[in-house]
C-alpha positions as CSV (number, residue, x, y, z in Angstrom):
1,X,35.5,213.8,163.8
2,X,35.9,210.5,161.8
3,X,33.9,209.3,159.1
4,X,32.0,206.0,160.1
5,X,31.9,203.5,157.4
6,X,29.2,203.0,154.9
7,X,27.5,199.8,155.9
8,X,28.6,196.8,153.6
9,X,25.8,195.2,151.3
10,X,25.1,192.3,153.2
11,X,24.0,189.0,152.0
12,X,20.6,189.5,152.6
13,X,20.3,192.9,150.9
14,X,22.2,192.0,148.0
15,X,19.7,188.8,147.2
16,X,16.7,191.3,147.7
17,X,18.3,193.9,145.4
18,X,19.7,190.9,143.1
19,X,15.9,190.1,143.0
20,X,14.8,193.9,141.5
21,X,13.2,193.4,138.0
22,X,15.5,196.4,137.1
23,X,19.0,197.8,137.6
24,X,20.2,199.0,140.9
25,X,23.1,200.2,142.4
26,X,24.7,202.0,145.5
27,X,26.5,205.3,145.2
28,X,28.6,207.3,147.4
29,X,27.9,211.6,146.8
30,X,30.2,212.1,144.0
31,X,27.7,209.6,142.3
32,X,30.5,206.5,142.5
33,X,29.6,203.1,142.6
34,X,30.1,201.2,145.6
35,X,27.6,197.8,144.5
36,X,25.6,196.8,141.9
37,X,23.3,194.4,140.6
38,X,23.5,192.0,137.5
39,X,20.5,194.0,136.4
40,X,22.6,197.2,136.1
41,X,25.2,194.8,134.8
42,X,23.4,194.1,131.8
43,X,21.9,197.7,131.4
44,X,25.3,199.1,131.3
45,X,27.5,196.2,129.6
46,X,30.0,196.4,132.6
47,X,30.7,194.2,135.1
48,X,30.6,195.1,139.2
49,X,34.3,195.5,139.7
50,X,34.5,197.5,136.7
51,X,31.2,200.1,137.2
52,X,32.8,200.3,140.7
53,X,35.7,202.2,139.0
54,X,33.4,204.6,137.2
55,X,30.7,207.2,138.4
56,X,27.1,207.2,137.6
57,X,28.1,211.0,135.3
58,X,30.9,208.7,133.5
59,X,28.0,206.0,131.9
60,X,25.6,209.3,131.1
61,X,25.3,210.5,127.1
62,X,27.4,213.9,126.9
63,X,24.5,215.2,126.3
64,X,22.6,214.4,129.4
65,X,25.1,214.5,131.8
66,X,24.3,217.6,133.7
67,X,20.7,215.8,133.9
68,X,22.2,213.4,136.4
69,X,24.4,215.9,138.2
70,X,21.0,218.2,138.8
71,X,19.5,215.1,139.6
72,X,21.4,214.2,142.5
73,X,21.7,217.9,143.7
74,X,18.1,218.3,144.1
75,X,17.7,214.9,145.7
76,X,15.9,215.3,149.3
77,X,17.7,215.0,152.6
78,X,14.6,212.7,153.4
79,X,15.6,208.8,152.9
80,X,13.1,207.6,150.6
81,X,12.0,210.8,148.8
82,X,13.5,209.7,145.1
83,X,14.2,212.5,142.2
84,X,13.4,210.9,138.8
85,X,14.0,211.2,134.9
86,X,14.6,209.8,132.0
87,X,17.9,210.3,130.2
88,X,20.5,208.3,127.8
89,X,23.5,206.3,128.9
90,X,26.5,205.1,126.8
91,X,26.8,200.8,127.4
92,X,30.1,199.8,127.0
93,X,29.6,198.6,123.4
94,X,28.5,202.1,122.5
95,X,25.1,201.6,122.2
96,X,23.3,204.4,123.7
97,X,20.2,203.2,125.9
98,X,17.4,205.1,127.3
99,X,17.1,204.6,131.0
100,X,14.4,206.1,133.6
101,X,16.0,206.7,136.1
102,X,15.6,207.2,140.0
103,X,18.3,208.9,143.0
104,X,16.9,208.3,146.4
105,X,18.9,208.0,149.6
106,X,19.5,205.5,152.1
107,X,18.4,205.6,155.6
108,X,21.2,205.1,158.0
109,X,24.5,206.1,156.1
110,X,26.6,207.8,158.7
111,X,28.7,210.2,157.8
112,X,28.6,208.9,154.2
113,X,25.4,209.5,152.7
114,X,24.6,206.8,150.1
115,X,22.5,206.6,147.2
116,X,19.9,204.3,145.5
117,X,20.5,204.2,141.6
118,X,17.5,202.8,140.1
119,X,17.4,202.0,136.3
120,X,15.4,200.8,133.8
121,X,15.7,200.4,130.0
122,X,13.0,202.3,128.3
123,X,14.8,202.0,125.1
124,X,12.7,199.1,123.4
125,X,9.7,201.4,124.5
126,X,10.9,204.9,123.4
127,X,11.4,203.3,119.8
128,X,7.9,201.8,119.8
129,X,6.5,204.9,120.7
130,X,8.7,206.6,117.9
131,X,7.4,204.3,115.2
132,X,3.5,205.3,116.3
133,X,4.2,208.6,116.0
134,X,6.1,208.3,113.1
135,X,2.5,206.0,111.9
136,X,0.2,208.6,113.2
137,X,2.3,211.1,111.4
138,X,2.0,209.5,107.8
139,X,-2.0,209.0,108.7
140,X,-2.3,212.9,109.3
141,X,-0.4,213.7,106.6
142,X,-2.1,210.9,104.0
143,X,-5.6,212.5,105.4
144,X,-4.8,215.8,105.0
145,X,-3.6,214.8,101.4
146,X,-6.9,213.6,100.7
147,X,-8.7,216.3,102.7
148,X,-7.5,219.0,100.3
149,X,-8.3,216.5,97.3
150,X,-11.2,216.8,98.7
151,X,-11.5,220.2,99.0
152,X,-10.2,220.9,95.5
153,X,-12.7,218.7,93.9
154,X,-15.5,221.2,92.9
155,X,-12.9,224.0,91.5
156,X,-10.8,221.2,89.3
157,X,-13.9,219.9,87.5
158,X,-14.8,223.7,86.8
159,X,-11.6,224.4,85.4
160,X,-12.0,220.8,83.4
161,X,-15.4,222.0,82.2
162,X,-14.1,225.9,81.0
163,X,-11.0,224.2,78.8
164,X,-13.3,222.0,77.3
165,X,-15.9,224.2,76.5
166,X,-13.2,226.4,75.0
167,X,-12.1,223.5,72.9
168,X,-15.9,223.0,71.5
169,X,-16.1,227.0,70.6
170,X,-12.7,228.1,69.7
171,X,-14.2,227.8,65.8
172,X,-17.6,229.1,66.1
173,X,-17.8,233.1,64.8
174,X,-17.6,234.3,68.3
175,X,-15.0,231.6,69.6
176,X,-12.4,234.2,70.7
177,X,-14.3,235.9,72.7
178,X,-15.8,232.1,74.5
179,X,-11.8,231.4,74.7
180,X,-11.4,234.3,76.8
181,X,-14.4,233.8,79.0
182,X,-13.3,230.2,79.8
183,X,-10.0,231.2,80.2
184,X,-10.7,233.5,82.7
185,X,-12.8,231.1,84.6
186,X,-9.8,229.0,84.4
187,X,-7.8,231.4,85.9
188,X,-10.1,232.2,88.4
189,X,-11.0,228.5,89.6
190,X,-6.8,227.9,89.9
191,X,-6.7,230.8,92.3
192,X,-9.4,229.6,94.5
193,X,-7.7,226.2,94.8
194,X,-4.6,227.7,95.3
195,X,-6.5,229.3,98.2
196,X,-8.1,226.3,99.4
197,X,-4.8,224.4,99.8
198,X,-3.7,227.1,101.6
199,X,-6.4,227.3,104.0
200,X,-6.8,224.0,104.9
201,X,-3.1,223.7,105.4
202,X,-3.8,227.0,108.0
203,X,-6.4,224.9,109.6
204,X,-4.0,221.8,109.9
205,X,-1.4,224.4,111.5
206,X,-4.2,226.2,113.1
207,X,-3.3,229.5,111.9
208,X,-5.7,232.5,111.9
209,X,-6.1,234.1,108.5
210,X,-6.4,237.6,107.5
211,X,-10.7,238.6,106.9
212,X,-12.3,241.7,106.4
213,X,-16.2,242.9,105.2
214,X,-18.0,240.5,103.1
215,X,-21.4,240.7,102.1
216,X,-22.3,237.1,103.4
217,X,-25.6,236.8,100.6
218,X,-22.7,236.8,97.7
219,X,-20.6,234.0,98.9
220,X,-23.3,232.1,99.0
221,X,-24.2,232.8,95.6
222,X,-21.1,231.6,94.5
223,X,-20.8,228.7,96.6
224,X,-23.9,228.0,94.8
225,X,-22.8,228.4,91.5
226,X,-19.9,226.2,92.7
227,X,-22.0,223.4,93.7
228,X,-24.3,223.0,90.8
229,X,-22.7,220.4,89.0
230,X,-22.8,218.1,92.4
231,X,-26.3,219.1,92.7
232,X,-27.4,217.6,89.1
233,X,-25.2,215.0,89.2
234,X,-27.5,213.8,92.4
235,X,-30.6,214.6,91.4
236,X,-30.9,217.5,93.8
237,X,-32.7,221.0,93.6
238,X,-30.7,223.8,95.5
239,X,-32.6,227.0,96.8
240,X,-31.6,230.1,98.1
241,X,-33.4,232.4,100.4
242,X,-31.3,235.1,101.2
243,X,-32.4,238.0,103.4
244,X,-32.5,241.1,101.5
245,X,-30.3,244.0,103.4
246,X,-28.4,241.6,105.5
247,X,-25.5,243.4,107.4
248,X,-21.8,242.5,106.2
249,X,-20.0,239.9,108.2
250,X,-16.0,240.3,109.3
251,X,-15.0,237.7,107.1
252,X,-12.4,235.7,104.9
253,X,-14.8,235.1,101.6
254,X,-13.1,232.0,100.1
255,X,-13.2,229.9,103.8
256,X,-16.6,230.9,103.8
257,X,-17.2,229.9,100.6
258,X,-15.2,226.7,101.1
259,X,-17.1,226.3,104.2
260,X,-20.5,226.6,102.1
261,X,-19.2,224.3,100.0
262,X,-18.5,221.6,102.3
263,X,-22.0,221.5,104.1
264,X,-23.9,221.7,100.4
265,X,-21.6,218.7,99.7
266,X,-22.2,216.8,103.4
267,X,-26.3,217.6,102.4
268,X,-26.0,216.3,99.0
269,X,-23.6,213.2,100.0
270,X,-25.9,212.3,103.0
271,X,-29.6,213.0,101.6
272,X,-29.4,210.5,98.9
273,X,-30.6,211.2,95.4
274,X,-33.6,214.1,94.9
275,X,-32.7,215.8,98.3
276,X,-34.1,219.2,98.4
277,X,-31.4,221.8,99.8
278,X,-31.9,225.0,101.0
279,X,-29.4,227.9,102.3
280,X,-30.8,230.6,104.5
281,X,-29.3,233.8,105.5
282,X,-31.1,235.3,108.5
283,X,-30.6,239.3,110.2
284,X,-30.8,239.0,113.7
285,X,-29.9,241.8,116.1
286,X,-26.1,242.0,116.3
287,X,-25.6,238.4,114.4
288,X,-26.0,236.9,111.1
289,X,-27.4,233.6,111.0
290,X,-26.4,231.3,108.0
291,X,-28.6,227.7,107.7
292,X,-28.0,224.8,105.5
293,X,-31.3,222.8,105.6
294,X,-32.1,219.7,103.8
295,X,-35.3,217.3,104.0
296,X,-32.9,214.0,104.3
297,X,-32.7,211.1,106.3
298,X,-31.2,213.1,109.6
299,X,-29.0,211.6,111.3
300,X,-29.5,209.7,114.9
301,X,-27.9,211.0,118.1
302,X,-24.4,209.4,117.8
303,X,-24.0,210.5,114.6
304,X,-24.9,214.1,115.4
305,X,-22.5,214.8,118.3
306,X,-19.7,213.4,116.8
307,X,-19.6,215.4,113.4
308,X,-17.2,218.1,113.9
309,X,-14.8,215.7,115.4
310,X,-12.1,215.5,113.1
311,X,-11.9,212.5,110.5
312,X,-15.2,211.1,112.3
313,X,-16.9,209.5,109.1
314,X,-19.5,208.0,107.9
315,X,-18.7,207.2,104.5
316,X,-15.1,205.8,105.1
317,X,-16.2,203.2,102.4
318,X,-17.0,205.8,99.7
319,X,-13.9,207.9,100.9
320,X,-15.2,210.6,103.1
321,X,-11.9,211.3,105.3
322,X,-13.9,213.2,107.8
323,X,-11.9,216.2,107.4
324,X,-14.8,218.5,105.8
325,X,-17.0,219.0,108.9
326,X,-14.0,219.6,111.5
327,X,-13.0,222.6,108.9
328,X,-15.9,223.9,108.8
329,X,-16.3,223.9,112.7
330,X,-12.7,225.8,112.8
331,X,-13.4,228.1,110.1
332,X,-16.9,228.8,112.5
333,X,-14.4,229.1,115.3
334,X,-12.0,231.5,113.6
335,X,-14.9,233.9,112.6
336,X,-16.0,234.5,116.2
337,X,-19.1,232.5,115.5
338,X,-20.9,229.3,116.5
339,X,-22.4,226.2,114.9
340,X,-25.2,223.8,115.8
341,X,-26.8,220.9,114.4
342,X,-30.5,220.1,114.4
343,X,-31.7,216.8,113.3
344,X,-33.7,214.0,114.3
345,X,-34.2,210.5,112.1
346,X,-36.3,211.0,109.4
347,X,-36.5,214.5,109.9
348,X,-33.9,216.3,107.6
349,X,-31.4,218.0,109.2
350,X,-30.3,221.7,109.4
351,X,-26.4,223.1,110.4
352,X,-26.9,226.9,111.2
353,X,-23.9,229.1,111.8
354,X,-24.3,232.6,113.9
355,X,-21.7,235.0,113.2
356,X,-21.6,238.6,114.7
357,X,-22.7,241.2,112.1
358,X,-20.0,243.4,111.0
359,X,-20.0,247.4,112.5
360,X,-17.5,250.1,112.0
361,X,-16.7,250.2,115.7
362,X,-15.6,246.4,115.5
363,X,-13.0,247.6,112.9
364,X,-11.3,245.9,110.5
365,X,-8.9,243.3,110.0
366,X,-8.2,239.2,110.8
C-alpha cells in the first residue's frame, strides 16, 4: 500500500503557527523537521531550510538527548494528547538554552504520522530561579552563622570570665590551685560549644543524635548556672522548683541543656528588666513535664502561634535571628516529646515540654 503524503503547511496554518508566542515546528517520526516557525528560528539560531536538514535529537544537549527520544516514544496515538519536559538544546552559536518542551501529534496525517514541536525558552527563567536559590542559600547559611553565634554566646562569656579570673589569682597563695579550677572550666565550656555547633548544625541537616538516661532536674541545674550572668545582667531573679524523685528522661543532656538555655534566654529577652523566671519539673504518670514560666508581658495571639516557626522574630532590630525557638521545637521533636505555649497579654507566659519518662523496657539508645 502507498504512503499518502503529509499535508503541506498551508498558508493559513503557517500565519496561525507564525502567530505562536513560542517556537513550533512539524516533524515526521524519526523527529525530522518538515516546517518551522521564525520562533523556533530564533530559539535554535538556524534558519527553516537549514533545521529542515537536522532532526529534533540533532539540536538536543548530549546530555538530554535520550530525553527527547523517550519523549516521542511515549507520545499518545491520541492527536492532541502532548508528552512534555524540559531539557537543554545546543543553538547554533553554542549556547546551550533551556527549552520546555511539548510532542503532540497531528490529526489527520495519513500514513505519515506528524508531530507538533512546541518550544519555549526557559533559559532567562531557570537562571533567575538559580540566583534566588543561590540568595536563599547565603540567607540560610548567614542565619545559621548567626544562630550558632547565638547559641555560643553564654559558654564564650564563661570561658571569658574563667581566664580572667585566673589572671586576677594566678599570684594570690592559693593561685595554682584557682588556675586549675578556671582552667578546667575553660576546658569544659570549649567542649560544650564545640557540642552546640555541632548540634545546631544536626538540626540544620535534621539529623537525630545519639541520647541516653539523663536525670532531667541536673540539666536544669546547669542550664541555670549557665544563665546566671544573663539573668543579672537584666535584672532578673531565676527560681527552680524541681520535683524531688523525678524519673530519668531518654535524653541527649547538652540539647537539653541548650534547649533550657534558649527558653531562659527567650524569657529574659522578652520580660523586660526585673522578670521573675521560674523552671519547673513536674512527675506525671508515664511523662515528665518541664515548664519555663515567667510573669512578663505574654505575648498576643499572632505572636504565639508563630514562635516555633523558624526565623519568625520579634527582635529582628536587636538581632534575634529566630532560630532559638524552631531548635528548641526540633530538639522537643527529636526526644519523642511535645511543646505548648500558654500566654495571654499581660499575663506572663509559660512554654511546658512533656517528654515520656524513661523505663528499662523502653531501652536505651538515640
Amino acid at each position: 500500500m502507498s504512503r499518502r503524503p503529509s499535508p503541506p503547511v498551508d498558508a493559513h496554518a503557517r500565519a496561525i503557527y507564525e502567530a505562536a508566542p513560542l517556537g513550533i515546528g512539524l516533524c515526521d517520526r524519526s523527529l525530522r523537521f518538515s516546517f518551522a516557525n521564525r520562533m523556533l528560528e530564533q530559539a535554535f539560531g538556524y534558519g527553516e531550510s537549514e533545521l529542515r536538514r537536522l532532526t529534533l535529537v540533532d539540536l538536543a544537549h548530549p546530555e538530554d538527548a535520550a530525553t527527547l527520544v523517550r519523549l516521542a516514544r511515549e507520545l499518545p496515538d491520541e492527536p492532541g494528547q502532548p508528552t512534555r519536559t524540559e531539557c537543554r538544546f545546543v543553538r547554533r552559536d553554542g549556547r546551550v538554552v533551556w527549552c520546555r518542551t511539548s510532542l503532540s501529534r497531528l490529526p489527520d496525517a495519513g500514513d505519515d504520522p506528524q508531530m507538533v514541536v512546541a518550544v519555549d525558552d526557559v533559559s532567562e527563567q531557570r537562571r533567575a530561579e538559580q540566583k534566588i536559590r543561590e540568595s536563599e542559600r547565603l540567607v540560610a547559611v548567614g542565619t545559621l552563622s548567626a544562630g550558632i553565634a547565638h547559641e555560643i554566646n553564654n559558654p564564650v562569656g564563661s570561658v571569658l570570665a574563667s581566664a580572667q579570673y585566673a589572671l586576677m589569682v594566678m599570684d594570690d597563695a592559693d593561685g595554682a590551685e584557682k588556675v586549675a579550677e578556671s582552667l578546667r572550666n575553660i576546658e569544659a565550656e570549649a567542649r560544650r560549644c564545640g557540642q552546640i555547633v555541632k548540634s545546631v548544625l544536626k538540626f540544620a541537616r535534621e539529623e537525630t543524635t545519639e541520647r541516653w538516661p539523663a536525670d532531667l532536674n541536673r540539666i536544669v541545674g546547669q542550664a541555670r548556672d549557665h544563665s546566671m550572668e544573663m539573668t543579672r545582667r537584666y535584672g532578673a531573679t531565676l527560681d527552680l522548683e524541681l520535683a524531688p524523685d523525678l524519673p530519668e528522661v531518654l535524653a541527649n543532656p547538652t540539647e537539653m541543656e541548650q534547649l533550657l538555655a534558649n527558653l531562659i534566654r527567650n524569657a529574659l529577652q522578652a520580660g523586660g528588666y526585673g522578670i521573675h523566671v521560674v523552671v519547673r519539673t513536674v512527675a506525671r504518670a508515664d511523662q515528665v513535664w518541664l515548664a519555663v514560666i515567667d510573669d512578663g508581658p505574654g505575648m498576643p495571639p499572632e505572636v504565639r502561634e508563630q514562635i516555633f516557626d523558624p526565623f519568625f522574630t520579634t527582635r529582628e532590630a536587636s538581632g534575634g535571628t529566630g532560630l532559638g525557638l524552631s531548635m528548641v521545637h526540633g530538639i522537643v521533636s527529636g526526644h519523642g516529646g511535645t511543646i505548648s505555649v500558654h500566654s495571654e497579654p499581660g499575663s506572663g507566659t509559660e512554654i511546658r515540654i512533656e517528654l515520656p519518662a524513661h523505663t528499662s523496657a523502653a531501652g536505651e539508645g538515640g
